[in-house]
C-alpha positions as CSV (number, residue, x, y, z in Angstrom):
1,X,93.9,-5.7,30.9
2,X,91.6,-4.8,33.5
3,X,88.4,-2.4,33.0
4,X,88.6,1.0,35.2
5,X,85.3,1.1,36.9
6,X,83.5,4.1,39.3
7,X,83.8,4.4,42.8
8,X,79.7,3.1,42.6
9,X,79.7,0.6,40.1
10,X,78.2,-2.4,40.8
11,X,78.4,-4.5,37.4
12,X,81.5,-5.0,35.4
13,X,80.8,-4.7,31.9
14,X,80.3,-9.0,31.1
15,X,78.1,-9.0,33.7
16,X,76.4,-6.3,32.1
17,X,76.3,-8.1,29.0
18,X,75.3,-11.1,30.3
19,X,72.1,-9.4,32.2
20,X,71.0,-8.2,28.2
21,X,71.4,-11.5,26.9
22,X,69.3,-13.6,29.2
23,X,65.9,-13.6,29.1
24,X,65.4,-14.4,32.9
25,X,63.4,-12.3,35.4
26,X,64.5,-9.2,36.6
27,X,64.5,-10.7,40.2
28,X,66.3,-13.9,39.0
29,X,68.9,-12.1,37.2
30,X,69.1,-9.6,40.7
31,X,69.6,-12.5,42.9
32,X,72.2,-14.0,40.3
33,X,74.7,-10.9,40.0
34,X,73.9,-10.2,43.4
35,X,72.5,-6.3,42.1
36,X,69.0,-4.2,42.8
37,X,66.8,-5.4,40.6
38,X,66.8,-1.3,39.1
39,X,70.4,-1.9,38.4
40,X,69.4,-4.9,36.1
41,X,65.9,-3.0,34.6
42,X,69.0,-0.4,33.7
43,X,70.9,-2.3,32.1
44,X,68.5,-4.3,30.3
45,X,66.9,-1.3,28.8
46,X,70.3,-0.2,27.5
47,X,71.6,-1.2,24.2
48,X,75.6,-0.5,25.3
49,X,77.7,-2.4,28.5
50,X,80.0,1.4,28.8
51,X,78.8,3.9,31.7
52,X,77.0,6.6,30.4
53,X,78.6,10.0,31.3
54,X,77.3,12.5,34.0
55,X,77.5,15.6,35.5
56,X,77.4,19.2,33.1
57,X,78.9,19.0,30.0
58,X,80.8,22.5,30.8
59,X,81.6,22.0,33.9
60,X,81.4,25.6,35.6
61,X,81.1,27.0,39.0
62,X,77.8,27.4,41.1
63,X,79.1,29.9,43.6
64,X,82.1,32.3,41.7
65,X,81.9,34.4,38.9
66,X,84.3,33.5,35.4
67,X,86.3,37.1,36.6
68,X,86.2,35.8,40.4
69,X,87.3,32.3,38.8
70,X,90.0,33.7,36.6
71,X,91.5,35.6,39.9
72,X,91.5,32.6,41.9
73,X,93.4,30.6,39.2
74,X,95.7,34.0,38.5
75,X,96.6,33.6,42.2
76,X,97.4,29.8,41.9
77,X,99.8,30.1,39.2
78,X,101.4,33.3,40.9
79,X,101.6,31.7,44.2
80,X,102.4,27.8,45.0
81,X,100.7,27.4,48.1
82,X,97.9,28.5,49.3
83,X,94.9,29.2,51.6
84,X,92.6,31.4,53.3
85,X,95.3,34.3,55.0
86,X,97.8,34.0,51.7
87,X,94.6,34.7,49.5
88,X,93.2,37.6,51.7
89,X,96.8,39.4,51.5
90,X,96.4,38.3,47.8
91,X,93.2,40.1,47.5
92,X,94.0,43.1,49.5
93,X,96.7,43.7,46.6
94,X,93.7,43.8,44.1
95,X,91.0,46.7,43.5
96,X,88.7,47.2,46.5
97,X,85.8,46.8,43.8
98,X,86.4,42.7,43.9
99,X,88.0,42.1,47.1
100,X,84.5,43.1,48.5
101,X,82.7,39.9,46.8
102,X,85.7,37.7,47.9
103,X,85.5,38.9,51.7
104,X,81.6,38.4,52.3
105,X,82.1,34.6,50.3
106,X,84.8,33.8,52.7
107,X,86.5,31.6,50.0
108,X,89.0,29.0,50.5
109,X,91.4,27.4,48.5
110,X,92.6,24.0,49.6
């Protein structure tokens, strides 16, 4: 079975066991795998082969509010498709109050 690996992943996890075992150069091993000689520091210093997770750990919006959020995602489940003049109408159905925020973000939903 193969191993699922990143859109940037450079290494596959024997190579990345291989670059802890030997005790070569960091420019030997570089030229070798055919990676940046950070790529093989990296992995050296590491004491597991698996990717490391990134990003938040509560992934959240940087742009919309949890109520602006929780309208956006009322609307998807109320209506199947979408975009910009099905959500205005959407919004001009709601309170005044938040269809202001909505109008001056201009928000689209692809």
């Amino acid at each position: 079975m193969g191993q699922i690996l990143h859109g940037s992943a450079t290494t596959t996890e024997a190579v990345r066991r291989a670059i802890q075992r030997r005790q070569e150069s960091l420019r030997t091993l570089a030229k070798r795998y055919g990676v940046n000689q950070k790529t093989v520091a990296q992995w050296k210093k590491r004491s597991t082969v698996s990717d490391c997770p990134t990003g938040p750990n509560t992934p959240h919006s940087t742009v919309l509010t949890s109520e602006e959020e929780a309208i956006i995602v009322a609307f998807r489940k109320h209506k199947l498709g979408s975009g910009p003049i099905k959500f205005n109408s959407f919004m001009i159905q709601r309170s005044p109050l938040i269809r202001g925020g909505f109008h001056e973000r201009s928000v689209f939903i692809e």
